[in-house]
C-alpha positions, 0 to 999 in steps of 0.5 A, spaced: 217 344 245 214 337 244 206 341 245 203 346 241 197 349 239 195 351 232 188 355 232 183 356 227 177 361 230 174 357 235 177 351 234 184 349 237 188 343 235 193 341 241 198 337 238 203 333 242 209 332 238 215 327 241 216 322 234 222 320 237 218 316 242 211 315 238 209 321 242 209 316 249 208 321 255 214 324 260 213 329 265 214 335 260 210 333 256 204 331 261 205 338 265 205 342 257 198 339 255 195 340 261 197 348 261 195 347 254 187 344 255 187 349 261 188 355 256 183 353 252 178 351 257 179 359 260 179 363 253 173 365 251 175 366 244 175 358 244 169 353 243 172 346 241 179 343 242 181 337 236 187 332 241 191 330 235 198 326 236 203 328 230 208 324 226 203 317 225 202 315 233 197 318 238 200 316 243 204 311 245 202 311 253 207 313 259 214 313 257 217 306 260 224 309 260 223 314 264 218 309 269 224 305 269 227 310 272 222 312 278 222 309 286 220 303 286 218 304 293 214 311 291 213 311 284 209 316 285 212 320 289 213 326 284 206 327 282 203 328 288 202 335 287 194 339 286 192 339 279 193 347 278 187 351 275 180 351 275 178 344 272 183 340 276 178 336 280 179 341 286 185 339 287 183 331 291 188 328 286 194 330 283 194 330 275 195 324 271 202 320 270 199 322 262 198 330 263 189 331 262 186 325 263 183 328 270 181 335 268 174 336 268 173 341 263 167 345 259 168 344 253 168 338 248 174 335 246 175 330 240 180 325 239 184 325 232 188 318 233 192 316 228 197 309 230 197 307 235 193 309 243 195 304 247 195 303 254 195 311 257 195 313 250 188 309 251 186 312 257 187 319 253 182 318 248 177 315 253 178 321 256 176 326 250 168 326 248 168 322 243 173 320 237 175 320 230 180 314 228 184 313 222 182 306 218 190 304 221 189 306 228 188 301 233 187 302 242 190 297 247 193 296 254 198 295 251 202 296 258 198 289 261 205 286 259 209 290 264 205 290 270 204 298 270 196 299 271 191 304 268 191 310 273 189 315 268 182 313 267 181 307 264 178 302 269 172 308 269 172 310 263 172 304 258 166 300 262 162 307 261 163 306 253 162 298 252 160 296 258 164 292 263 164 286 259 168 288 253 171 292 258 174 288 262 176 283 256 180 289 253 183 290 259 185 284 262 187 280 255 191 287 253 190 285 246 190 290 240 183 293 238 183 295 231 180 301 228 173 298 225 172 294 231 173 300 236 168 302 231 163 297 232 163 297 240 162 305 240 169 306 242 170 310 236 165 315 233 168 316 225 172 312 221 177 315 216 182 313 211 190 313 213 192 321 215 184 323 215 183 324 223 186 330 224 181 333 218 176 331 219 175 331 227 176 339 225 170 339 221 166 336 226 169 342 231 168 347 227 161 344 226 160 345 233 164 351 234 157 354 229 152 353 234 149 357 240 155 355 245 152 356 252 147 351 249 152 347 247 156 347 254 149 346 258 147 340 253 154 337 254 155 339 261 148 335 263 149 328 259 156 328 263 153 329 269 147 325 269 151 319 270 149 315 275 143 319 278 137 316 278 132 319 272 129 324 276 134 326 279 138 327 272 131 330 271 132 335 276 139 336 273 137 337 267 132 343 267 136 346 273 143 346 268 138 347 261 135 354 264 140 359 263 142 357 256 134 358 254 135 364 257 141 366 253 141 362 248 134 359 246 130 366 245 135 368 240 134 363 236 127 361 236 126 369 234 132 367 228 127 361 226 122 365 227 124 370 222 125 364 217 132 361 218 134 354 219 128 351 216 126 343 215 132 342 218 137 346 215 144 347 219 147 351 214 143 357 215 142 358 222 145 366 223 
């Protein structure tokens, strides 16, 4: 199996695996990572997902062997099937030539990228909430060079995050992005030394997997969903999105500060 899932309570790492190839992504691939985010977007056991590639590589991008391989006429052809599951967009596109990059889930997912994520390796990490790279990893399109374009997300996603400008210099000069300059634009959250993003984006997890999650989720749900509305409109939203997590979640935990925990903003001590 070139996917596999390693839990640890609420926190799931789904790990790609396929060394041989710097975990560049063919169909199998694709099809097992998208039933493997499904699954943990479906459990209720599950709260935070960590997006790890093993073996020193995140991912490589679409796996250009097999594109060879494709009708050049209808390179496409193969994936023009409904997503399956509840988070597939309803079904109006197909999966992803990458596998996830097109669900729409509700909960967060956190990148651990070690090596490279170039070209739809990229758009992968893009298409997680946030991410932690190792000191050595580095983004790019790489797949600039060959004529392949960026259909699993990039072109929409990478504005989002620095703005159009650097996107659109990033993208069309396909040039490598190194780590501490991802971090500098916000197109990473937390640096590690080499070897440390799986780790450490699993701490972050298992942080997130501690608090209130229909909160969480609503919270999370709102900041994805207010882009590009108007600010009353994301106002609307916003409150009509927040007040069954008051409901269920907010009570609970005024009473709990109430009866003396997670004072002067103590994390630790909140149940």
């Amino acid at each position: 199996m070139t996917v596999r899932i390693e839990k640890n309570g609420a926190v799931w790492t789904v790990i790609h695996d396929r060394p041989e190839a710097r975990n560049a992504m063919d169909p199998a691939s694709a099809d097992a990572l998208t039933q493997a985010f499904l699954e943990f977007d479906a459990d209720p056991k599950a709260s935070v997902a960590v997006f790890y590639g093993a073996g020193g590589a995140f991912c490589a991008g679409w796996d250009l062997k097999y594109v060879s391989t494709l009708d050049a006429a209808h390179p496409l052809g193969e994936l023009d099937i409904p997503t399956a599951g509840p988070r597939g967009n309803g079904g109006e596109i197909p999966r992803g030539p990458l596998g996830p990059s097109r669900l729409e889930l509700d909960k967060p997912v956190i990148a651990a990228i070690e090596g490279p994520a170039v070209a739809g390796g990229m758009e992968l990490g893009l298409w997680c909430d946030f991410r932690v790279m190792a000191q050595e990893a580095y983004f790019g399109v790489y797949c600039r060079r060959w004529g392949v374009p960026l259909i699993d997300g990039g072109t929409v996603r990478l504005p989002r995050i620095v703005g159009q400008g650097r996107a659109l210099e990033i993208i069309l000069t396909g040039r490598k992005v190194p780590a501490e300059e991802c971090l500098s634009i916000g197109l990473c959250e937390y640096l590690t030394p080499k070897g440390g993003a799986r780790q450490k984006a699993e701490a972050l997890a298992q942080d997130i997997a501690r608090f209130p999650q229909i909160c969480t989720r609503a919270d999370r749900r709102s900041a994805i969903k207010s882009h590009g509305l108007s600010v009353r409109d994301a106002l609307i939203q916003e409150w009509y999105n927040g007040r069954e997590a008051l409901v269920r979640d907010g009570v609970a935990g005024a009473t709990r500060f109430k009866d003396g925990l997670g004072r002067h903003g103590d994390f630790e001590n909140i149940r």
